[in-house]
TORSE-764660 format. One record per residue (C-alpha): residue in three letters; x, y, z; residue number from 1. Coordinates in pm, 1 decimal, always signed. Example, Ala and Ser with C-alpha at 12.3 -4.5 7.8 and 13.67 -1.06 7.14 Angstrom:
BEGIN
PT    r         x         y         z    k
PT  ALA   +1230.0    -450.0    +780.0    1
PT  SER   +1367.0    -106.0    +714.0    2
end
This chain:
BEGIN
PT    r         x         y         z    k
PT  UNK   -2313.9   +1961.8    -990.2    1
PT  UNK   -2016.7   +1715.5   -1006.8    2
PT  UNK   -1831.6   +1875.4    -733.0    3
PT  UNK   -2086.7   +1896.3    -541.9    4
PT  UNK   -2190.7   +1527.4    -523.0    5
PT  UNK   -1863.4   +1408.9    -462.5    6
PT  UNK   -1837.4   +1663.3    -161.3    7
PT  UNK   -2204.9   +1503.5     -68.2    8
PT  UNK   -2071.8   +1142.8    -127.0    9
PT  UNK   -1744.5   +1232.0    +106.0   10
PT  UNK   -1947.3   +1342.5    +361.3   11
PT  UNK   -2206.9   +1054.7    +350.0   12
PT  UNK   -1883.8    +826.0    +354.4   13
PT  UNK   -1732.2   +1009.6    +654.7   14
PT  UNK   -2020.8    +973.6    +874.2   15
PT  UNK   -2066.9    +646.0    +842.3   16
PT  UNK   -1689.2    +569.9    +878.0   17
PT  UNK   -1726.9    +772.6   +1194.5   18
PT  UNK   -2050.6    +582.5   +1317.5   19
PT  UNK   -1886.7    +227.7   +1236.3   20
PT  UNK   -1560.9    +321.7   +1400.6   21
PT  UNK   -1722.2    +466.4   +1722.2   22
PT  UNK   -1885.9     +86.0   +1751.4   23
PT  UNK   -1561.2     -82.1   +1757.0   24
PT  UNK   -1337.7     -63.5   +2078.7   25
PT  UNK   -1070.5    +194.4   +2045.8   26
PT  UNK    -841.8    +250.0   +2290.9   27
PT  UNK    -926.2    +564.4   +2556.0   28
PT  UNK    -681.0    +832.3   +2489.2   29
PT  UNK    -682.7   +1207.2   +2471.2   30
PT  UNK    -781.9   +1378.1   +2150.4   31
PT  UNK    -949.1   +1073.4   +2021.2   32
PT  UNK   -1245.8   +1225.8   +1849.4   33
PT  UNK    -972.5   +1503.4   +1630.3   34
PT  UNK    -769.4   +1157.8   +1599.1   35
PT  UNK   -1042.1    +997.1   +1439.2   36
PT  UNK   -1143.0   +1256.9   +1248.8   37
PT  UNK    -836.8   +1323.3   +1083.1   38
PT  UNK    -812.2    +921.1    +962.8   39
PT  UNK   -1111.2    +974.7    +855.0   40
PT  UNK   -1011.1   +1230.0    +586.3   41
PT  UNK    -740.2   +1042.2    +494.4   42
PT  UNK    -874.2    +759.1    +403.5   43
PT  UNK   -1103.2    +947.1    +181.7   44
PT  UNK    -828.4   +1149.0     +61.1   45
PT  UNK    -606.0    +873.2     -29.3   46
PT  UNK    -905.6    +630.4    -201.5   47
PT  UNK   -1033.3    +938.8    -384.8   48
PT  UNK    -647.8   +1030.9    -509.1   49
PT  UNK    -480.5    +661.1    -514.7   50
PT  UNK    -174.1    +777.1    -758.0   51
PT  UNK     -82.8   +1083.4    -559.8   52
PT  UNK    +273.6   +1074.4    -408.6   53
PT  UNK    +254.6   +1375.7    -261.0   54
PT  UNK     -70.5   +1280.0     -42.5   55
PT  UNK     +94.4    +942.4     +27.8   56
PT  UNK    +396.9   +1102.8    +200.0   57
PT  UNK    +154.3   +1375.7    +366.6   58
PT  UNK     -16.2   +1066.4    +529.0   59
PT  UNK    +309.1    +926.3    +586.2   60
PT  UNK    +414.1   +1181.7    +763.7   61
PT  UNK     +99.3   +1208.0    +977.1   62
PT  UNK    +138.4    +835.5   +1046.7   63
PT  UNK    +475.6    +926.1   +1231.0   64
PT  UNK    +380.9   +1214.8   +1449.7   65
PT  UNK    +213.8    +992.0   +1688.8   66
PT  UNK    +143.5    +603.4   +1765.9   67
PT  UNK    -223.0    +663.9   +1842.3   68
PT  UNK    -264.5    +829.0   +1453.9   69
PT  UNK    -159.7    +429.0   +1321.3   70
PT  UNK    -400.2    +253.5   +1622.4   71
PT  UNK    -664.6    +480.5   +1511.0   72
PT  UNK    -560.0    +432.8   +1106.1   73
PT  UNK    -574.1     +20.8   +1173.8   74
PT  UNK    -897.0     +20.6   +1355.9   75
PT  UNK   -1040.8    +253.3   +1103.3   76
PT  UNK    -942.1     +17.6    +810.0   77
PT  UNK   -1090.3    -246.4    +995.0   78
PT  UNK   -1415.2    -102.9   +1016.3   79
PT  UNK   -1411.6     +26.9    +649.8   80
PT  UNK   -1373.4    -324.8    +556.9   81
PT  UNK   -1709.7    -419.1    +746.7   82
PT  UNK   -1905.4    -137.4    +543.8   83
end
């Protein structure tokens, strides 16, 4: 049962990261929806699993593959701080 809530909570929290994020002006680029989605997990991933090096560097790494992944990360953060 324990699982299972926190898979319920995640999702809960992901949809209305997604809905508060969609209201804020981010810039127009391609792939912005997988873009999103993907900041989306981490910041889950990363409050659920604060300690974990591993995941840090993962995100890290994701960070660096592309400049829209840290426009996308700051807005999100932003709007996480609104909810």
């Amino acid at each position: 049962m324990g699982e299972h809530s926190s898979f319920r909570q995640s999702a809960i929290w992901r949809a209305r990261l997604r809905l508060v994020a969609s209201q804020d002006a981010l810039p127009v680029m391609d792939d912005a929806d997988r873009i999103l989605d993907e900041a989306a997990d981490w910041l889950l991933e990363l409050t659920e699993k604060p300690g974990d090096r591993a995941l840090a560097a993962r995100f890290r790494q994701w960070l660096a593959t592309d400049a829209r992944h840290g426009e996308v990360w700051s807005d999100l953060n932003q709007s996480y701080d609104l909810v």
